[in-house]
ROLO-112324 format. One line per field, with one value per atom (N, C-alpha, C, O, CB): atom name; z, x, y; residue number from 1. Coordinates in steps of 0.1 Angstrom, whole numbers. Glycine has a CB too. Layout:
// residues N
atomo	c(CA:...)
pz	c(Z:...)
px	c(X:...)
py	c(Y:...)
num	c(NUM:...)
END
This chain:
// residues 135
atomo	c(N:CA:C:O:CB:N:CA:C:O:CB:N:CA:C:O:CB:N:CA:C:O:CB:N:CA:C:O:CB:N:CA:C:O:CB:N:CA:C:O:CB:N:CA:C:O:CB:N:CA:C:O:CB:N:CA:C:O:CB:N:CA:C:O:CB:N:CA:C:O:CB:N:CA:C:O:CB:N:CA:C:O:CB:N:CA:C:O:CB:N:CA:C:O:CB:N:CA:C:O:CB:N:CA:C:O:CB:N:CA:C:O:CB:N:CA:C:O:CB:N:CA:C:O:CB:N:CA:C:O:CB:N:CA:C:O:CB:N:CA:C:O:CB:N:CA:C:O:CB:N:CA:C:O:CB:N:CA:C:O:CB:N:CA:C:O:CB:N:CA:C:O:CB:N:CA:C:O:CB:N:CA:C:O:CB:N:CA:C:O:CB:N:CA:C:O:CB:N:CA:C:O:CB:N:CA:C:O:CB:N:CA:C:O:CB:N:CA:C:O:CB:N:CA:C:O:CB:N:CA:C:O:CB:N:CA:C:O:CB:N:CA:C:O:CB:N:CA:C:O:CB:N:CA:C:O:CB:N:CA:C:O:CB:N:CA:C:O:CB:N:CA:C:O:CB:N:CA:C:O:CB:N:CA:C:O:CB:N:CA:C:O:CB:N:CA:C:O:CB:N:CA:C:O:CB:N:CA:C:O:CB:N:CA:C:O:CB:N:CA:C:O:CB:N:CA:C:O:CB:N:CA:C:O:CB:N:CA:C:O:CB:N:CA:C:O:CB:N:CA:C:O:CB:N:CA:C:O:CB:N:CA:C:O:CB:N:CA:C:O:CB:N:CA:C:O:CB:N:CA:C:O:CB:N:CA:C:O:CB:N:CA:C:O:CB:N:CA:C:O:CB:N:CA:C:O:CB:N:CA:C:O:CB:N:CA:C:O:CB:N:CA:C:O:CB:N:CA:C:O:CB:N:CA:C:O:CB:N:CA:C:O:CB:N:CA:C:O:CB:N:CA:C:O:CB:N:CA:C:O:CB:N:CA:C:O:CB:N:CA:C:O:CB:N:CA:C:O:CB:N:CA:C:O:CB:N:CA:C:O:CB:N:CA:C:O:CB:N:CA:C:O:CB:N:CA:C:O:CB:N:CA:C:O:CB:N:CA:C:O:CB:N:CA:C:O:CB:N:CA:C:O:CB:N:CA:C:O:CB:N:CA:C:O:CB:N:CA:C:O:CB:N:CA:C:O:CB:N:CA:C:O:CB:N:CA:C:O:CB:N:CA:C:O:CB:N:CA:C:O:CB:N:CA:C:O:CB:N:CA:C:O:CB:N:CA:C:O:CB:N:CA:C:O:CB:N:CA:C:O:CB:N:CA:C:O:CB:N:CA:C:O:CB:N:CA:C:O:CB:N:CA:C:O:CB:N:CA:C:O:CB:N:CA:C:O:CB:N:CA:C:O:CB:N:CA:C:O:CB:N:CA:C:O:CB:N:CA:C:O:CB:N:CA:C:O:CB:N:CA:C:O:CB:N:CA:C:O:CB:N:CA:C:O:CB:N:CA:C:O:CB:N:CA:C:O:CB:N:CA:C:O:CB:N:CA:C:O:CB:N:CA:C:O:CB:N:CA:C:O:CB:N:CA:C:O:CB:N:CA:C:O:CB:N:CA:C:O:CB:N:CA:C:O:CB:N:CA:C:O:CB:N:CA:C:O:CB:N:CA:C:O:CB:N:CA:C:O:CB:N:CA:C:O:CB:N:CA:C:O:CB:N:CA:C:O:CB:N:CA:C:O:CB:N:CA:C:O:CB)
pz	c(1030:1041:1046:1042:1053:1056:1054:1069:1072:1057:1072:1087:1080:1085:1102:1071:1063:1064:1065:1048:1064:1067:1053:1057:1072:1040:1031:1034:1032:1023:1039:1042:1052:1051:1047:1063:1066:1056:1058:1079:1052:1043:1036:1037:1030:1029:1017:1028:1021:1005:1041:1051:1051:1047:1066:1054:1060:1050:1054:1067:1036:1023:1027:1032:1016:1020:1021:1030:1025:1028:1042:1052:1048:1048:1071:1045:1043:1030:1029:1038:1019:1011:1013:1005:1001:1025:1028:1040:1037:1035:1048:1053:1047:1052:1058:1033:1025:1024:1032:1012:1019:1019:1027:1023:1022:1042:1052:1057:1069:1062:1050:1049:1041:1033:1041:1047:1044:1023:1015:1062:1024:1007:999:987:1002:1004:994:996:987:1005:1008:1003:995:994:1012:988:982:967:958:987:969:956:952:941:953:960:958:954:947:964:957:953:940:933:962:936:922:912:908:917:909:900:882:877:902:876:867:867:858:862:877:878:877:885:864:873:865:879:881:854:885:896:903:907:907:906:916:905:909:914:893:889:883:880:881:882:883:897:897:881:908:920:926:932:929:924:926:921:926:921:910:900:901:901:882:903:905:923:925:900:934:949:947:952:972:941:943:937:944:930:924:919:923:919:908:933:941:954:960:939:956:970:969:979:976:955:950:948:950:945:941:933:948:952:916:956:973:978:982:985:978:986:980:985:992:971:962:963:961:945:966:958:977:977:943:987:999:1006:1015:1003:997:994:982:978:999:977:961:967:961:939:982:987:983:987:1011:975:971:958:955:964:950:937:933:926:922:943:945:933:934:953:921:910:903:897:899:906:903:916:916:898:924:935:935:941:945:928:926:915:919:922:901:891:898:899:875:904:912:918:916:932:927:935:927:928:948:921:905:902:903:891:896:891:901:900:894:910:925:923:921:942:923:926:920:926:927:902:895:896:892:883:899:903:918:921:905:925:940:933:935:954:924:923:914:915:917:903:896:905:902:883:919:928:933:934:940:935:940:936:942:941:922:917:911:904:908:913:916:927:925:921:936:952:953:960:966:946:945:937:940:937:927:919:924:921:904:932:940:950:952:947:955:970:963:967:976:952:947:944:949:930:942:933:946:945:924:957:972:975:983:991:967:975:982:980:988:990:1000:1006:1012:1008:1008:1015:1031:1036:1009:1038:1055:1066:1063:1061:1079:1087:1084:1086:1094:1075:1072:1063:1059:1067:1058:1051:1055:1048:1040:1068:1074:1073:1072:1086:1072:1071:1056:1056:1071:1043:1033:1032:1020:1027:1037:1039:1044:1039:1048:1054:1060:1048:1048:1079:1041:1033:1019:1012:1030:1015:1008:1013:1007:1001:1024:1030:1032:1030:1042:1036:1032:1022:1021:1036:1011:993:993:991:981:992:995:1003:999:1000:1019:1024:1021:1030:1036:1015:1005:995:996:996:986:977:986:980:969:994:1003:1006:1004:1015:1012:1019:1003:1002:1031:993:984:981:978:969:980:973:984:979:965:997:1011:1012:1018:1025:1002:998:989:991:992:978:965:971:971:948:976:980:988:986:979:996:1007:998:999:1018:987:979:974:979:969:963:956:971:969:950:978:988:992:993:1001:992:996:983:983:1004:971:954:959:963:936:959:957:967:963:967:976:994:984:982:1012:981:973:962:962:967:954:947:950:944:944:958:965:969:966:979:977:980:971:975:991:960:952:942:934:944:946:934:951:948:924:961:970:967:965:975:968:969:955:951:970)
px	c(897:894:907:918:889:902:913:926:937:908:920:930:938:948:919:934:943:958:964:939:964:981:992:1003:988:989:989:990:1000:979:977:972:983:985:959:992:999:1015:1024:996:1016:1030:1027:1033:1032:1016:1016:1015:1013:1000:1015:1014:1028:1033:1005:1035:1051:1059:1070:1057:1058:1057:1061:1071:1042:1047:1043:1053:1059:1027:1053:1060:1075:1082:1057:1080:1097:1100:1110:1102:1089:1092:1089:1092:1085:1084:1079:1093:1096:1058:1099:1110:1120:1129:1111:1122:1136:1134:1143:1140:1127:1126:1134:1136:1116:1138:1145:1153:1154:1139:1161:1178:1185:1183:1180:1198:1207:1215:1224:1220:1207:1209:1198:1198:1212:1189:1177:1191:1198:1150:1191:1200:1212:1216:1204:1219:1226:1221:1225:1228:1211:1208:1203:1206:1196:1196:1195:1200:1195:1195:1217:1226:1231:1237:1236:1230:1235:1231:1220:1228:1244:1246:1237:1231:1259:1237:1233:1217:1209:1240:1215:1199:1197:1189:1190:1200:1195:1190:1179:1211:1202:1195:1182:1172:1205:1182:1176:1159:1152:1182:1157:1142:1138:1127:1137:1150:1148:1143:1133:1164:1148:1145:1132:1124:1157:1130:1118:1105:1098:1119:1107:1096:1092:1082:1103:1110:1103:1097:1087:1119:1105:1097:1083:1073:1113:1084:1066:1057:1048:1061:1058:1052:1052:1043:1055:1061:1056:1052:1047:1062:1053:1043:1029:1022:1050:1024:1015:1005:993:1019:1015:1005:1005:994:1013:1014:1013:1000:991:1024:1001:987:974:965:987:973:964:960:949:971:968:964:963:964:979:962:957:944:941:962:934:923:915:905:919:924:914:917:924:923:909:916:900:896:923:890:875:882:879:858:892:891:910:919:881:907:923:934:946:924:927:932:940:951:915:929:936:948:955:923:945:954:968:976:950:971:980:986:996:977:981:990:993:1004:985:984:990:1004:1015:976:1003:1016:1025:1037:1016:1023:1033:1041:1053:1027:1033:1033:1046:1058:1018:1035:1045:1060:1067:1041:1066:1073:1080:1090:1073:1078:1086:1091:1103:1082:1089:1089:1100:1106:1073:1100:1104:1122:1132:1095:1117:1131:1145:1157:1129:1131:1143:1147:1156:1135:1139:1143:1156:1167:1130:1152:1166:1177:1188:1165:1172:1188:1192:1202:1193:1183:1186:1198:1210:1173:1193:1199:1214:1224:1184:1213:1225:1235:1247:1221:1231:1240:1243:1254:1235:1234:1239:1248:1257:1227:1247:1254:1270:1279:1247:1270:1284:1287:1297:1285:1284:1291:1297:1306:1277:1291:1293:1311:1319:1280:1314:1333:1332:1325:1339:1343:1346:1338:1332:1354:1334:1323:1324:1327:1315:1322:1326:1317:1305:1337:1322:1313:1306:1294:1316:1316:1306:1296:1291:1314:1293:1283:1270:1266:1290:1265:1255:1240:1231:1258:1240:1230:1223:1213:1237:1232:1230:1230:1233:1235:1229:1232:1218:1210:1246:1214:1200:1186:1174:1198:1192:1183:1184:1174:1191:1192:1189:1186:1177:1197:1189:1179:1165:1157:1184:1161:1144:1138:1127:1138:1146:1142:1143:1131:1149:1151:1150:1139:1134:1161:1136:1129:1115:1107:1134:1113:1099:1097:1087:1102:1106:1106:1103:1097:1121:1106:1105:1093:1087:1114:1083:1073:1062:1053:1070:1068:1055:1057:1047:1056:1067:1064:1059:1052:1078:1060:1057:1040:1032:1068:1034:1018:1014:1003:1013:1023:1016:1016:1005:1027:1025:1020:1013:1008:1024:1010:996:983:974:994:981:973:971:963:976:979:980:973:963:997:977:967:954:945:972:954:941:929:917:940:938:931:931:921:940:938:937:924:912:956:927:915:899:892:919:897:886:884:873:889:893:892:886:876:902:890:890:874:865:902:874:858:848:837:854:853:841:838:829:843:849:847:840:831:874:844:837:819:813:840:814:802:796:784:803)
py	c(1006:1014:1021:1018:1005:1034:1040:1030:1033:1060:1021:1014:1003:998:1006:1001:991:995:1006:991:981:984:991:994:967:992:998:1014:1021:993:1019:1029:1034:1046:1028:1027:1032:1028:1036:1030:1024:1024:1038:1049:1007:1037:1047:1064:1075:1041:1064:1075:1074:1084:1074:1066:1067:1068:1072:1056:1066:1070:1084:1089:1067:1087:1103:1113:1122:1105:1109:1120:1115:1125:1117:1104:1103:1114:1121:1083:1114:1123:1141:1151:1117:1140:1155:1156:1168:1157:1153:1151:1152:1160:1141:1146:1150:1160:1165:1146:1171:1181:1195:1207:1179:1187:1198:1192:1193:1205:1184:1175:1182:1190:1161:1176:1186:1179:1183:1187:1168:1169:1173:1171:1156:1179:1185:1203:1207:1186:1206:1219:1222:1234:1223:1209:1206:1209:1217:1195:1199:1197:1213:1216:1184:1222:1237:1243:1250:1244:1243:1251:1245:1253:1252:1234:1229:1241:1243:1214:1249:1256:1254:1264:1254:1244:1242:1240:1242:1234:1235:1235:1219:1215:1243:1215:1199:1189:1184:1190:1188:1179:1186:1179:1176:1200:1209:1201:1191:1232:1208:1202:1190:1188:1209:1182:1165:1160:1152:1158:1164:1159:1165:1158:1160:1182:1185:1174:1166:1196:1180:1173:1154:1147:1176:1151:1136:1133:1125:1123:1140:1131:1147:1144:1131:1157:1164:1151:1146:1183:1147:1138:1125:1118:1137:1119:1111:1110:1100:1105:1115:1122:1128:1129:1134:1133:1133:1123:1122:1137:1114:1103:1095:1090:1092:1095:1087:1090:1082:1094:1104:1109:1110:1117:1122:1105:1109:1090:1085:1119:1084:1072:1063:1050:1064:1069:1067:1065:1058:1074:1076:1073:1071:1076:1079:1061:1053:1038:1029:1057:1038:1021:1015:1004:1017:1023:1013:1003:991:1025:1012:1005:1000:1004:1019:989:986:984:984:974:983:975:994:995:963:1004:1016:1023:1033:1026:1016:1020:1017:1024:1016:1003:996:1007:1013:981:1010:1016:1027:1032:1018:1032:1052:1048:1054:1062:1037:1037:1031:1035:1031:1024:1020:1027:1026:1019:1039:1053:1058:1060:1061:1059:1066:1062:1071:1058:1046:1042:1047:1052:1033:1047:1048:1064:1063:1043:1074:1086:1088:1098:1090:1075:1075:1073:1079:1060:1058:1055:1064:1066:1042:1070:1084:1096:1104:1094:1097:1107:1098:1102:1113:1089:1080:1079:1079:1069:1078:1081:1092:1091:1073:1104:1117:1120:1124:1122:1116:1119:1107:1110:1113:1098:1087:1096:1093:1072:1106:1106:1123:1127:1102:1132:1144:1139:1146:1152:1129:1122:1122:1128:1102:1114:1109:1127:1133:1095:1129:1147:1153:1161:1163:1148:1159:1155:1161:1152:1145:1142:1129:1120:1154:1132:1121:1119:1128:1120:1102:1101:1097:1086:1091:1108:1105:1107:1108:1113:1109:1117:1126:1127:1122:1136:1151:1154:1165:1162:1140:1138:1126:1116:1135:1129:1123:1127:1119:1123:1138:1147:1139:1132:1164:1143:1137:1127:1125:1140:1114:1101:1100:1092:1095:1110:1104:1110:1107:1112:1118:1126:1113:1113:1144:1104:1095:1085:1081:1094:1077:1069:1073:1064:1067:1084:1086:1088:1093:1094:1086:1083:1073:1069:1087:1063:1048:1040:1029:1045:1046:1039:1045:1043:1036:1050:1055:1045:1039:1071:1042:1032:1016:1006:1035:1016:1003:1005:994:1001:1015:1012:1009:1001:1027:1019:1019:1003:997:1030:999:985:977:968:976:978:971:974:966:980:990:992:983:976:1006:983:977:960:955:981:951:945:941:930:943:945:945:944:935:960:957:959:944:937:969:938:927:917:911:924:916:907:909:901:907:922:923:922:920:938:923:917:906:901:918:901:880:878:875:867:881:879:881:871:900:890:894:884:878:907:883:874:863:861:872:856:842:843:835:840:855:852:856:856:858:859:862:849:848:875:841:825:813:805:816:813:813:809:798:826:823:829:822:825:845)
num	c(1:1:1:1:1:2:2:2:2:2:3:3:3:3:3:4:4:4:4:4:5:5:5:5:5:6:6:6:6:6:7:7:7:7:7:8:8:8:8:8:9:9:9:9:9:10:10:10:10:10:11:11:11:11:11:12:12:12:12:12:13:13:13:13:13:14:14:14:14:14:15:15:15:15:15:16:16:16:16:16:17:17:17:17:17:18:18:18:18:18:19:19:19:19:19:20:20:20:20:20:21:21:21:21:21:22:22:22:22:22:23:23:23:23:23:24:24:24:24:24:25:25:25:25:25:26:26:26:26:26:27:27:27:27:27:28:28:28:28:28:29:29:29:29:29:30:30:30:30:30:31:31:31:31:31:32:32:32:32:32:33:33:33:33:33:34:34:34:34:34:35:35:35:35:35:36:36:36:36:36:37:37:37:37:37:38:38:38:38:38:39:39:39:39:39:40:40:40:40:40:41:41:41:41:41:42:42:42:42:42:43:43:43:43:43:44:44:44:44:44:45:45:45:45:45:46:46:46:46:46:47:47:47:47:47:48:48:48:48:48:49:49:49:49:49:50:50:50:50:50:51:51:51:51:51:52:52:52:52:52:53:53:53:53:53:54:54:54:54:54:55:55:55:55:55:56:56:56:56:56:57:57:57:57:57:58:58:58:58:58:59:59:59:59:59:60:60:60:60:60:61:61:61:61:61:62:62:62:62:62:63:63:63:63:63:64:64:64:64:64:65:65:65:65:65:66:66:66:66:66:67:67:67:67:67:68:68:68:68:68:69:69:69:69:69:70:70:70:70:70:71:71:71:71:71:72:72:72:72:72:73:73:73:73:73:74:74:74:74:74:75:75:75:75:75:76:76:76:76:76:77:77:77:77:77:78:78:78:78:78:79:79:79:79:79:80:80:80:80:80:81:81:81:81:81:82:82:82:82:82:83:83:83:83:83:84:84:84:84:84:85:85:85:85:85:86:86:86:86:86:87:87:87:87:87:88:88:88:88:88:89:89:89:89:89:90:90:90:90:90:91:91:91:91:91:92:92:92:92:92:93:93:93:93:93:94:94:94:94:94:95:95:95:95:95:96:96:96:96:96:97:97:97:97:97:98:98:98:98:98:99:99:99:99:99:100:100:100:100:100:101:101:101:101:101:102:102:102:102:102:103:103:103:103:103:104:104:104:104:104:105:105:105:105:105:106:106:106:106:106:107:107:107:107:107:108:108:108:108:108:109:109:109:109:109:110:110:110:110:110:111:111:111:111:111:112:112:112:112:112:113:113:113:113:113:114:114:114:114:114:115:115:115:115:115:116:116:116:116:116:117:117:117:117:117:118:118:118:118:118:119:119:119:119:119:120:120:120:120:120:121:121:121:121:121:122:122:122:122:122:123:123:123:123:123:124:124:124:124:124:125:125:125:125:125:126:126:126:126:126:127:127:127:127:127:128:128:128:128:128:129:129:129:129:129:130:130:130:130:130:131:131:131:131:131:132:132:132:132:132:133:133:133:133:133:134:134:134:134:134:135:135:135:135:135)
END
C-alpha cells in the first residue's frame, strides 16, 4: 500500500536525489571539463531516482520491489562515489565548501533511506510469510 513506511523512505529517497540536482556540487560536477564525472553522475542518481520512483508503486509484489531498490541502491552508491571523488578534486576542504558537502550528504542519505526501504520491505516479506504458514 501506498502509506506504508517504505513508501515514505523510498519518497525521501526520491526528493534527496531530485534536490542534488540544485547544489552547488551537481554545478561543479557541470563544469568538469572532461565530461566524465558530469555523465557518470547524471546517468548514475537519473537511474536511481528512477528505479526509486518506479519501484514506489510495485508495493503488491514486494519480492520485485526489493531487487528495483537493490538496483536503486547500487546506482545511489556509484553516484556516491561519483560525488566523493568530485568533492576530493574541489581542494581544501573548508567552509567554502558547504554547499558541496550538503550536495553529498543527500547522496548518501538516499543510500540510507533506500536500505532503511529495502528493509522494511524484507519485514513486511517475513510478516506475510508467517501468516501464510499460520493459515
Amino acid at each position: 500500500m501506498i502509506q506504508r513506511i517504505q513508501t515514505i523512505f523510498l519518497t525521501l529517497a526520491l526528493l534527496l536525489n531530485i534536490a542534488f540536482f540544485f547544489t552547488p556540487l551537481f554545478e561543479r560536477v557541470l563544469e568538469d571539463p572532461s565530461g566524465w564525472f558530469r555523465s557518470a553522475i547524471l546517468t548514475a542518481v537519473g537511474l536511481a531516482a528512477i528505479l526509486t520512483a518506479a519501484s514506489i508503486f510495485m508495493y503488491k509484489n514486494r519480492i520485485r520491489q526489493m531487487r528495483w531498490v537493490k538496483n536503486a541502491m547500487i546506482f545511489q552508491i556509484l553516484a556516491s562515489g561519483t560525488g566523493v571523488g568530485v568533492f576530493f578534486t574541489l581542494g581544501r576542504i573548508g567552509a567554502h565548501l558547504t554547499g558541496e558537502a550538503a550536495g553529498l550528504a543527500f547522496l548518501i542519505l538516499a543510500v540510507l533511506f533506500q536500505l532503511l526501504a529495502n528493509a522494511s520491505i524484507k519485514k513486511d516479506e517475513r510478516l506475510v510469510k508467517s501468516i501464510d504458514r499460520i493459515r
